[in-house]
N, C-alpha and C positions, 0 to 999 in steps of 0.2 A: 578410724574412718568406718563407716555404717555404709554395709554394700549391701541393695534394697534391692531382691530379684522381682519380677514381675511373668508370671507363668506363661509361654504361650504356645502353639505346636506349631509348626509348619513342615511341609514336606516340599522337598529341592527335586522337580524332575528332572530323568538325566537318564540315558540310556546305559550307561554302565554303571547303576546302581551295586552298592556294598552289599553284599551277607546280614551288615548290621551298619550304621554309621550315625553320627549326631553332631552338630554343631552347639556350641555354646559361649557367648559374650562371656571374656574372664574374669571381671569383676563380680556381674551381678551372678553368675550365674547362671542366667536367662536360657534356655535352651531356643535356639532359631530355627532348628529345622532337624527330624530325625526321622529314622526308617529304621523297626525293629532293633532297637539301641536297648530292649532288657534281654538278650538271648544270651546266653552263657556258649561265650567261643572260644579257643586260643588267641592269643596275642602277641606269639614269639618275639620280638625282641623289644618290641615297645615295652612289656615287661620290666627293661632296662631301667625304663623314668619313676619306679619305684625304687629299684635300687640306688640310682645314683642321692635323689632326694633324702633319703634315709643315710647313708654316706655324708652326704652336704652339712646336714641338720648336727650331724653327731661325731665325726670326727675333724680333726684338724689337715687342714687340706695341704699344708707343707712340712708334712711327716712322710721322713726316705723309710721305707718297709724294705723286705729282701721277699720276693718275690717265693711264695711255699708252692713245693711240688704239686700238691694238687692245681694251682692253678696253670703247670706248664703240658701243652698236647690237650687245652679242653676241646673236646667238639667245635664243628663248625666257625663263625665269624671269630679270629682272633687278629691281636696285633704280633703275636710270636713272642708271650713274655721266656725267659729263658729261667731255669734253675739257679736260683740263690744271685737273682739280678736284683741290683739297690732301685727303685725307683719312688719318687713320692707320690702320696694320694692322689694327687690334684693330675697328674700326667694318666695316673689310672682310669678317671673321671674321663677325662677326653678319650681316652682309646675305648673305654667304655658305650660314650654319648657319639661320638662322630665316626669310631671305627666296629662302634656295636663290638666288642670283644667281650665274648664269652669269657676268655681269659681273667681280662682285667674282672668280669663281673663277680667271676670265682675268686680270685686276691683281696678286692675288697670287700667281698661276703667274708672271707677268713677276717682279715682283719677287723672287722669290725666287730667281730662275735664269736672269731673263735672258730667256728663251723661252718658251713654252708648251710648246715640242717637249725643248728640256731639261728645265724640272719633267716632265713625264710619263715619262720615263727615270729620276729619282729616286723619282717614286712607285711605277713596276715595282720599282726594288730595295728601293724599303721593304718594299712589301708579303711578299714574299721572303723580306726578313731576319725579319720575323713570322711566317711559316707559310701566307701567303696563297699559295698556290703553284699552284695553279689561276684566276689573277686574272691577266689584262692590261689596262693602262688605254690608250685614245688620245687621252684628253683630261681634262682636270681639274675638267670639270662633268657629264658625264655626256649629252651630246648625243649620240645615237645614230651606231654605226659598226658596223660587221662585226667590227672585233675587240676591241671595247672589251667585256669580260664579266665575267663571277665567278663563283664559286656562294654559293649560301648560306650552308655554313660557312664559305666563305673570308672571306666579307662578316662573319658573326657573328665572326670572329677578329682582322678589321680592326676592329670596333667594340668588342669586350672589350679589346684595347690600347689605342685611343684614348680609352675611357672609366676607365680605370687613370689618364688625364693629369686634374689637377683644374682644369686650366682648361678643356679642353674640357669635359668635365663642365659646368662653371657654365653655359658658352653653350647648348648644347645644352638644358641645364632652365629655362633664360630661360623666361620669357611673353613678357615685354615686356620693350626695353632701349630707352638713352636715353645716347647716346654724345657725343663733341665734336662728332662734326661729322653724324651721323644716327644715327634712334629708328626702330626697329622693332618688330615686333608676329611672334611665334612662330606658322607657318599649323601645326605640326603639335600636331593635335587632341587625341592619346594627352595630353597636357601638361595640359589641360582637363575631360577625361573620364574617366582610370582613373587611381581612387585607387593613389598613387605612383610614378607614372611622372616621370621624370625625362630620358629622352631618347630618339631622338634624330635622325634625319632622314627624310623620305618621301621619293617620289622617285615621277617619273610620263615616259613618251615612248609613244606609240602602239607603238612596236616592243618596249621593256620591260614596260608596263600600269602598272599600280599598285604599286606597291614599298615597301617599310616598313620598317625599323630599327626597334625600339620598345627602352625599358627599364626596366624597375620595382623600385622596392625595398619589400620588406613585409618587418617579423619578422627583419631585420638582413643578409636573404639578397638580391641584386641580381639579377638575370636578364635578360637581351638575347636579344631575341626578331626575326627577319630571315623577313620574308614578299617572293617576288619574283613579280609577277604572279601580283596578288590582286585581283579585283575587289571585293570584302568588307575592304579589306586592316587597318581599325580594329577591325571585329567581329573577325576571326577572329584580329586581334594578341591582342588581351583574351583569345576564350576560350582561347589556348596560354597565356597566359600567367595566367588564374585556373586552370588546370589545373596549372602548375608549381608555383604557391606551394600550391594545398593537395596534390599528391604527396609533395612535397619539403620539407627544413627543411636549413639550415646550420648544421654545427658548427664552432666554432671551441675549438680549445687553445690558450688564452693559452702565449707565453714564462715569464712571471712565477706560471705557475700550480703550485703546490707537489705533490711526490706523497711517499709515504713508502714505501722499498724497506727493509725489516728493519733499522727505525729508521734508515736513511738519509735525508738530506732530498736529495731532487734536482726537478731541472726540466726540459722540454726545451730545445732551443737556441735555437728560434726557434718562432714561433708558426705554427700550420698549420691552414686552412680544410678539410673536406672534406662532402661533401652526403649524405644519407640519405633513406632515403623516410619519411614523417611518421608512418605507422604502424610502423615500427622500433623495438623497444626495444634501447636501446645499455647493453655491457655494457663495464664496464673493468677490466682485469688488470697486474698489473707483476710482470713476471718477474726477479727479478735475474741479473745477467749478469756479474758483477764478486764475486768471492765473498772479497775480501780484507778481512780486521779494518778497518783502519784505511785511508782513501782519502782523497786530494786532492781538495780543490774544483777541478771542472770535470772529473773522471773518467768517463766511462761506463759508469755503475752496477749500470744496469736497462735494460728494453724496455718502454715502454707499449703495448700492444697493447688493441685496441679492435674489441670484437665487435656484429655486430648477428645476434638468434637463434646459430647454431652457424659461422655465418659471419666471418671475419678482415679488416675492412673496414680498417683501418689498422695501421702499423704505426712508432716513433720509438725511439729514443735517449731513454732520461736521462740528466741528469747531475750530480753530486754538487754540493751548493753550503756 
């Protein structure tokens, strides 16, 4: 599938505005509205949605580990793993994502690399290899350092990849889970309180504030939403984000969806999202581009081109079938 952003800025006002915060539609991309989204801040636990993605991607999520000292007594948010306790990956994952456990984030940085100081080297080049390019991590939970930072689109770009993966996904929209070997209960609120929220981490240290990842789907369109030192940070998730869904609406062109270019039958190649504003009326033209009698299936025939008023908001390839 071809996810086709279209640039736009808006700004969501709101009296308890973030430090830094952004919205953005999770397919295309699209940014819907932002406020000081390049400033390099802390991010304490949202942090987390690096680690667990990188965890997801690269090991196997129904491996029993024995739980290494360094991860028992870590600082701050834990689930209380114990010395030389059997638990597997995937139970770490959730105490990780729903219980925010410094802990588990410490066990699974070992086990995945051996170190804490090695995973934190793999999660700087993740983030990198995604676009996060204003992001250094120095730890894997999010406990305050001098150079451990992000910004908010960078954060909102770590979390539109990770939420692309459909296990994280699952964990993240848990309430409550109930594992081999522990049951946990989901502290972020967004899950419980705004119809269709589905994810996905908070985050809190005296030197970052209040922090928030959110994510909602209404009306087939997703949107992830990154407030960073927000004292408000549940109100003011909501109102950007009842402000995105009714701006905004998602179009999709099916692959499989048929057009007819001067009794041609053609289609595009792949299917492609892209975001409009809700009072848009969208308009569709097919230009033929291929002006020969007779053509092969799979030739490019025509142009679909797609207007909203006198403006050319997309632009594809047909092709013959």
């Amino acid at each position: 599938m071809i996810f086709c952003a279209i640039p736009f800025f808006k700004s969501v006002s709101a009296s308890a505005i973030a430090e830094a915060e952004i919205a953005m539609e999770l397919t295309t991309g699209k940014v819907l509205s932002e406020s000081n989204a390049d400033e390099k801040l802390p991010m304490a636990s949202t942090t987390k949605i690096m680690t667990a993605i990188i965890v997801i991607e690269d090991c196997d999520l129904d491996e029993v580990i024995t739980v290494p000292d360094a991860a028992v007594g870590v600082e701050g948010s834990s689930v209380y793993l114990k010395k030389d306790e059997q638990i597997d990956v995937r139970d770490l994952l959730y105490g990780l994502m729903l219980r925010s456990g410094n802990d588990c984030a410490t066990a699974l940085a070992i086990h995945h690399s051996g170190s804490v100081e090695k995973f934190v080297s793999v999660m700087n080049e993740r983030a990198k290899s995604i676009g996060a390019v204003n992001t250094n991590f120095k730890n894997p939970s999010g406990l305050p350092d001098n150079g451990h930072y992000t910004t908010a689109r960078d954060l909102c770009t770590i979390a539109r990849y990770a939420m692309n993966n459909e296990t994280f996904k699952n964990i993240v929209g848990t309430k409550s889970y109930h594992g081999k070997f522990r049951s946990y209960a989901n502290k972020n609120k967004m899950l419980y309180n705004y119809d269709g929220a589905n994810g996905v981490k908070t985050g809190y240290t005296v030197k970052a504030g209040k922090c928030l990842v959110s994510s909602a789907e209404r009306d087939g369109m997703d949107v992830i939403c990154v407030v960073l030192n927000c004292p408000d940070m549940y109100e003011r998730s909501s109102a950007i984000l009842n402000s995105c869904f009714s701006a905004y609406k998602l179009i999709t062109i099916d692959e499989n969806r048929v057009f007819i270019s001067d009794k041609v039958l053609c289609k595009p190649k792949n299917s492609c999202n892209f975001v409009v504003k809700s009072s848009d009326n969208i308009r569709f033209e097919i230009e033929r581009s291929n002006a020969a009698a007779d053509v092969e299936s799979g030739e490019a025939v025509a142009k679909l081109k797609i207007y909203t008023q006198n403006e050319l908001i997309f632009e594809e390839n047909l092709y013959s079938i």
